[in-house]
C-alpha positions in Angstrom: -11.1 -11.4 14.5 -11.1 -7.4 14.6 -8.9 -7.2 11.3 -12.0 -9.8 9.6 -14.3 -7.3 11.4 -12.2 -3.9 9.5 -11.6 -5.8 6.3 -15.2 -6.2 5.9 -16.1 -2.8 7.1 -13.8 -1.3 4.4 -15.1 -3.4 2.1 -18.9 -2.5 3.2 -18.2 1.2 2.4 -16.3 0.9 -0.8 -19.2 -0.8 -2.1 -21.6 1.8 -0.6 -19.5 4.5 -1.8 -19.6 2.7 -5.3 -23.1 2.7 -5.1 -23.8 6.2 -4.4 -21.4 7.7 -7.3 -19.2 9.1 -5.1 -16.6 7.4 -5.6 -15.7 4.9 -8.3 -12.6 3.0 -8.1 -10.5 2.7 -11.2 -11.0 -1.1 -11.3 -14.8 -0.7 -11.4 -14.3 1.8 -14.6 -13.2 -0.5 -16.5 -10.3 1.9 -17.5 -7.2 1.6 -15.2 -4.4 3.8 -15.0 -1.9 1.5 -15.9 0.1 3.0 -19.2 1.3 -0.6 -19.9 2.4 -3.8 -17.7 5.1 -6.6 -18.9 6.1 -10.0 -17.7 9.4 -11.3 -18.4 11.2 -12.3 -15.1 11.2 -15.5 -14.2 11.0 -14.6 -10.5 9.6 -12.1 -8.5 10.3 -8.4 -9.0 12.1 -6.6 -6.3 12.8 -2.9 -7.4 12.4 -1.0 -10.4 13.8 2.8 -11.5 12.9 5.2 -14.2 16.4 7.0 -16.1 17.0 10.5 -15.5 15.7 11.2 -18.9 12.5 8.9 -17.9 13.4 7.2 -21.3 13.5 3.8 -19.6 12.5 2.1 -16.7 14.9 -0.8 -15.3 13.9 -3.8 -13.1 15.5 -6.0 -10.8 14.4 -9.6 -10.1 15.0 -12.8 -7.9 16.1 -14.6 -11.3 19.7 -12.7 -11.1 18.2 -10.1 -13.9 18.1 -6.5 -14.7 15.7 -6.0 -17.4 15.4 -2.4 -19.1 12.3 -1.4 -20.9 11.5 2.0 -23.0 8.4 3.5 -21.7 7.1 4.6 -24.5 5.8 1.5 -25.3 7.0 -1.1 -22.8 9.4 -3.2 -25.3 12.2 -5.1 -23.3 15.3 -3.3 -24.9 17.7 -5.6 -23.3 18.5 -7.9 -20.8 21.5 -7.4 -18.1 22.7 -10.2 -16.3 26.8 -9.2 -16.0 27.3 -9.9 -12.3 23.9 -9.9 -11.1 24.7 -13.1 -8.9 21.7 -15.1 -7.5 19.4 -12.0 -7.5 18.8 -8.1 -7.4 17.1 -6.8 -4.5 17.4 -2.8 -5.5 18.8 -1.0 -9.1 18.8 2.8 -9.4 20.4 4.8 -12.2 23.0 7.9 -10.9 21.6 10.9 -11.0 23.3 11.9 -14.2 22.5 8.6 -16.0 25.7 7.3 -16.8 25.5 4.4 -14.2 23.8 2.1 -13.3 23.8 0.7 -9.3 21.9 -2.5 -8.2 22.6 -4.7 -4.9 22.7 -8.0 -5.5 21.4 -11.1 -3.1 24.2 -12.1 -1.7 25.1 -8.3 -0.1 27.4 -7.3 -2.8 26.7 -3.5 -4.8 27.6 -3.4 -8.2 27.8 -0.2 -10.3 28.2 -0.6 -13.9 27.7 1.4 -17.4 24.5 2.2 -18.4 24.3 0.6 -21.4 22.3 3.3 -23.0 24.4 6.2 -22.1 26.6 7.3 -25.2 30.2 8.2 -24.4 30.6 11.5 -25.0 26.8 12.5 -25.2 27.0 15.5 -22.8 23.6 17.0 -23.6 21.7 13.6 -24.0 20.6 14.0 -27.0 21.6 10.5 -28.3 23.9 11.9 -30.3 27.8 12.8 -29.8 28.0 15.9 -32.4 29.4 18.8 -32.3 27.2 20.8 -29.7 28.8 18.0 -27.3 32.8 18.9 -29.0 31.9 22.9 -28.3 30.5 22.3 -24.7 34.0 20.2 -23.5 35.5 23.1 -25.1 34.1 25.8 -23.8 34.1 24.0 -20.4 37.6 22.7 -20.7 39.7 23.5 -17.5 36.9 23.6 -15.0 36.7 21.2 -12.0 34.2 20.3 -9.8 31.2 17.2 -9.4 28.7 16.7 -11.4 29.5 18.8 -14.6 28.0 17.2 -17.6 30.9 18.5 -19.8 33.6 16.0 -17.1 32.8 13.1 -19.6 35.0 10.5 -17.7 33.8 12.1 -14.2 37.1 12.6 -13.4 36.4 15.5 -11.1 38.3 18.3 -14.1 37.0 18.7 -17.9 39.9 18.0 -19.6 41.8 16.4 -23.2 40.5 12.8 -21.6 37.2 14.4 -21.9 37.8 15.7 -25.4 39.1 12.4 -26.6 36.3 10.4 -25.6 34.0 13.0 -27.6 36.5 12.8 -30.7 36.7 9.3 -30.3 32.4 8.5 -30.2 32.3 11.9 -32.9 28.8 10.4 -35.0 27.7 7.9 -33.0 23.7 7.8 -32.4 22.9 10.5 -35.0 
């Protein structure tokens, strides 16, 4: 009875508030801040996460599907469903975009690829050129987490690094 009572109270003011011009919801504008909105899963949606490079946005569903969309203009760019069991509850990309992490339904965590990180694309560019070849050069030798140059995130920029450059030399450009 008091949450009918503080519904209705809320919804008492909102319209007042509406009325006087003070405040005007986005919904009564006509014009809502919504950039763009998809359907596509065949059950509900349970998490989503933007890539480091905010190029796309990933969602995870009941239906045992990872969906990833570009943002620019909310095309489905592909569908991931390689051991997503009987549902995602959560996906997040790593920090560095090269993974992708989601937990699954039946309390299992998978990390995998992301399938639209190029190997050997250490500026993220799209493109494995030579500006990646110089950086794993001029950063061969160095160890630590996290270096962009560590291609295989072995923990040391070394020739494994430099093949895997060699080896995806052209791709994306």
């Amino acid at each position: 009875m008091k949450t009918q009572r503080v519904q209705w109270t809320l919804m008492v003011l909102v319209l007042l508030l509406s009325q006087l011009s003070l405040w005007t919801p986005s919904f009564a504008q006509g014009r809502p801040d919504i950039v763009w909105m998809r359907g596509g899963h065949a059950g509900s949606v349970n998490s989503v996460a933007f890539s480091p490079d905010g190029q796309y946005l990933a969602s995870g569903s009941w239906d045992g599907t990872i969906k990833l969309w570009r943002v620019s203009d909310g095309a489905l760019v592909r569908d991931y469903d390689q051991e997503t069991g009987t549902g995602v509850l959560s996906v997040q990309f790593s920090p560095n975009g090269r993974f992708l992490g989601y937990g699954r339904a039946d309390a299992t965590v998978v990390l995998a690829r992301n399938p639209f990180c190029r190997e050997g694309d250490v500026n993220g560019d799209g493109c494995v050129d030579d500006a990646d070849l110089l950086a794993v050069l001029f950063a061969f030798g160095q160890s630590g987490a996290g270096l962009p140059e560590d291609v295989n995130s072995d923990g040391i920029v070394d020739d494994a690094d430099l093949l895997m450059v060699l080896f995806n030399f052209g791709s994306g450009c």
